[in-house]
C-alpha positions as CSV (number, residue, x, y, z in Angstrom):
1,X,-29.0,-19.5,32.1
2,X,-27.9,-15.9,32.5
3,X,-24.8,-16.6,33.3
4,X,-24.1,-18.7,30.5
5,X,-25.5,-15.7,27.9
6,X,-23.3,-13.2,29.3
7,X,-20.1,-15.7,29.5
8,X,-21.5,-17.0,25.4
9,X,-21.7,-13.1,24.3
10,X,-18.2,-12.0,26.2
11,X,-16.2,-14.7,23.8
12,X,-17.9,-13.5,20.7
13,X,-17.0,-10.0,21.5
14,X,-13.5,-11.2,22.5
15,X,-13.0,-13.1,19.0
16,X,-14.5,-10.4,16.9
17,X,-12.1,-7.4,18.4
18,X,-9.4,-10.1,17.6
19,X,-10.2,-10.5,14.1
20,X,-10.8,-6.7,13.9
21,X,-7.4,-6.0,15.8
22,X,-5.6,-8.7,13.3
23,X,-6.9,-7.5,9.8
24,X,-6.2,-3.5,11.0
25,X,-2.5,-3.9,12.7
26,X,-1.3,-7.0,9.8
27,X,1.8,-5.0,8.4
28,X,2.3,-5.4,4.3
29,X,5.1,-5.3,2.3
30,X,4.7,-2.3,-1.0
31,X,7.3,-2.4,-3.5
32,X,7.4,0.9,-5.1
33,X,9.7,1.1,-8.5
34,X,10.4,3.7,-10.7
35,X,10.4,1.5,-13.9
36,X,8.4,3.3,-17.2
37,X,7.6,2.0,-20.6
38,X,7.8,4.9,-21.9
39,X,9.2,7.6,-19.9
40,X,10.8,6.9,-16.4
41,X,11.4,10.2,-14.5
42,X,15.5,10.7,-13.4
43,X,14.2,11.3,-9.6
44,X,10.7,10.8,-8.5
45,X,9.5,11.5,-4.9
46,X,6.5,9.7,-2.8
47,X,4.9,9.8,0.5
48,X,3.0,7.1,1.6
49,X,-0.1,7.1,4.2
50,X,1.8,10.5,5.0
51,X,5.0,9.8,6.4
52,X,8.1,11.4,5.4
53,X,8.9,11.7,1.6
54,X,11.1,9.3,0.2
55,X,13.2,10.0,-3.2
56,X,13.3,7.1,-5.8
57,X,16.2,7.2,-8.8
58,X,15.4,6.0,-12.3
59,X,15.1,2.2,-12.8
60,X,15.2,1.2,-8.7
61,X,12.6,-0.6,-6.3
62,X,11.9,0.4,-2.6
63,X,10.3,-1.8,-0.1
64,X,7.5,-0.1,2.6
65,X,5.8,-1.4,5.1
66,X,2.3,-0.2,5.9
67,X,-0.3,-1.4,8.6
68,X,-3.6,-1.6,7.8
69,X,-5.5,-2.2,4.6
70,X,-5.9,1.5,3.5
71,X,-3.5,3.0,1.9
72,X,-2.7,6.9,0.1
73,X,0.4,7.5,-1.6
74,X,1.3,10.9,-3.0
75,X,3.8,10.9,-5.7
76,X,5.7,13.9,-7.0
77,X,7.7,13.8,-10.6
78,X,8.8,15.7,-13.5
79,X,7.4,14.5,-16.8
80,X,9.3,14.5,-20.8
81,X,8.3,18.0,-20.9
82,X,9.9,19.3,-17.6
83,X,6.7,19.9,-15.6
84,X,6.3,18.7,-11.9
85,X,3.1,16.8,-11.5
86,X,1.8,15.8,-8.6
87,X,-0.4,12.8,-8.4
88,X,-2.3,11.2,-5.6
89,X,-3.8,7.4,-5.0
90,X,-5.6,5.4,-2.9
91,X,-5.3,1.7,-2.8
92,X,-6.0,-1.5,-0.6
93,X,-4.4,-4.4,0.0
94,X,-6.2,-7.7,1.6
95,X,-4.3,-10.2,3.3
96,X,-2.1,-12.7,1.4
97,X,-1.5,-10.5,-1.3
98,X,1.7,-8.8,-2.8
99,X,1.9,-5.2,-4.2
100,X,3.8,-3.2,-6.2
101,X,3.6,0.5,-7.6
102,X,5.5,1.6,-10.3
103,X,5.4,5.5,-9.7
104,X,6.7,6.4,-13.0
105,X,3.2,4.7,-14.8
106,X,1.1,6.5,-11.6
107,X,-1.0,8.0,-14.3
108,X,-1.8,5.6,-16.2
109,X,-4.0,2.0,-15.1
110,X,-1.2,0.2,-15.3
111,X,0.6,1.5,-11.6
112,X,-0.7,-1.1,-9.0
113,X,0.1,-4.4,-9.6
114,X,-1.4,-6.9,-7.3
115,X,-0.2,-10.9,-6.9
116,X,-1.8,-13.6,-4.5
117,X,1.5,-14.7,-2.1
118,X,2.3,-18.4,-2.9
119,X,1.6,-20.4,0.3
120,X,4.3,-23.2,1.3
């Protein structure tokens, strides 16, 4: 009967650091665009989960990839009237979803955009 517990409760542990080990090393796809309604910075610059910085023109989309569900990016622009702002953002993602950021609306609530990925 002993036996039997410890063989039951090694399995569970096995399957659980599996599922843990999945959801923390699935790699996602980011979009990041520099796309404004309004205003749309010439050159804007961003670092994500603090890697290297990466410099984004006017009007273009980037594709990152990112493990884990946790994510900071750090964007770094010059606004209509000249002045570098610096902005920073946390943001998840779960499995099965699709994300973009559009680092020229980073300050307003418009910036993530989040879609369910369409299953085949």
């Amino acid at each position: 009967m002993k036996n039997i517990i410890i063989r039951i409760s090694v399995i569970l542990a096995m399957v659980i650091l599996g599922i843990f080990l999945f959801i923390s090393g699935k790699e996602h796809a980011i979009f990041i665009e520099n796309k404004g309604e309004k205003y749309t910075p010439k050159n804007a610059y961003y670092i994500l989960d603090g890697e290297k910085e990466v410099k984004i023109k006017k009007k273009k989309k980037k594709r990152e990839y990112a493990k884990g569900p946790n994510h900071v990016i750090e964007v770094r622009f010059k606004d209509a009237s000249g002045v570098e702002k610096k902005i920073v953002k946390e943001f998840k993602i779960k499995i099965g979803e699709k994300i973009t950021i559009n680092v020229a609306m980073i300050e307003s609530e418009l910036w993530l955009k989040t879609e369910k990925l369409k299953s085949k």
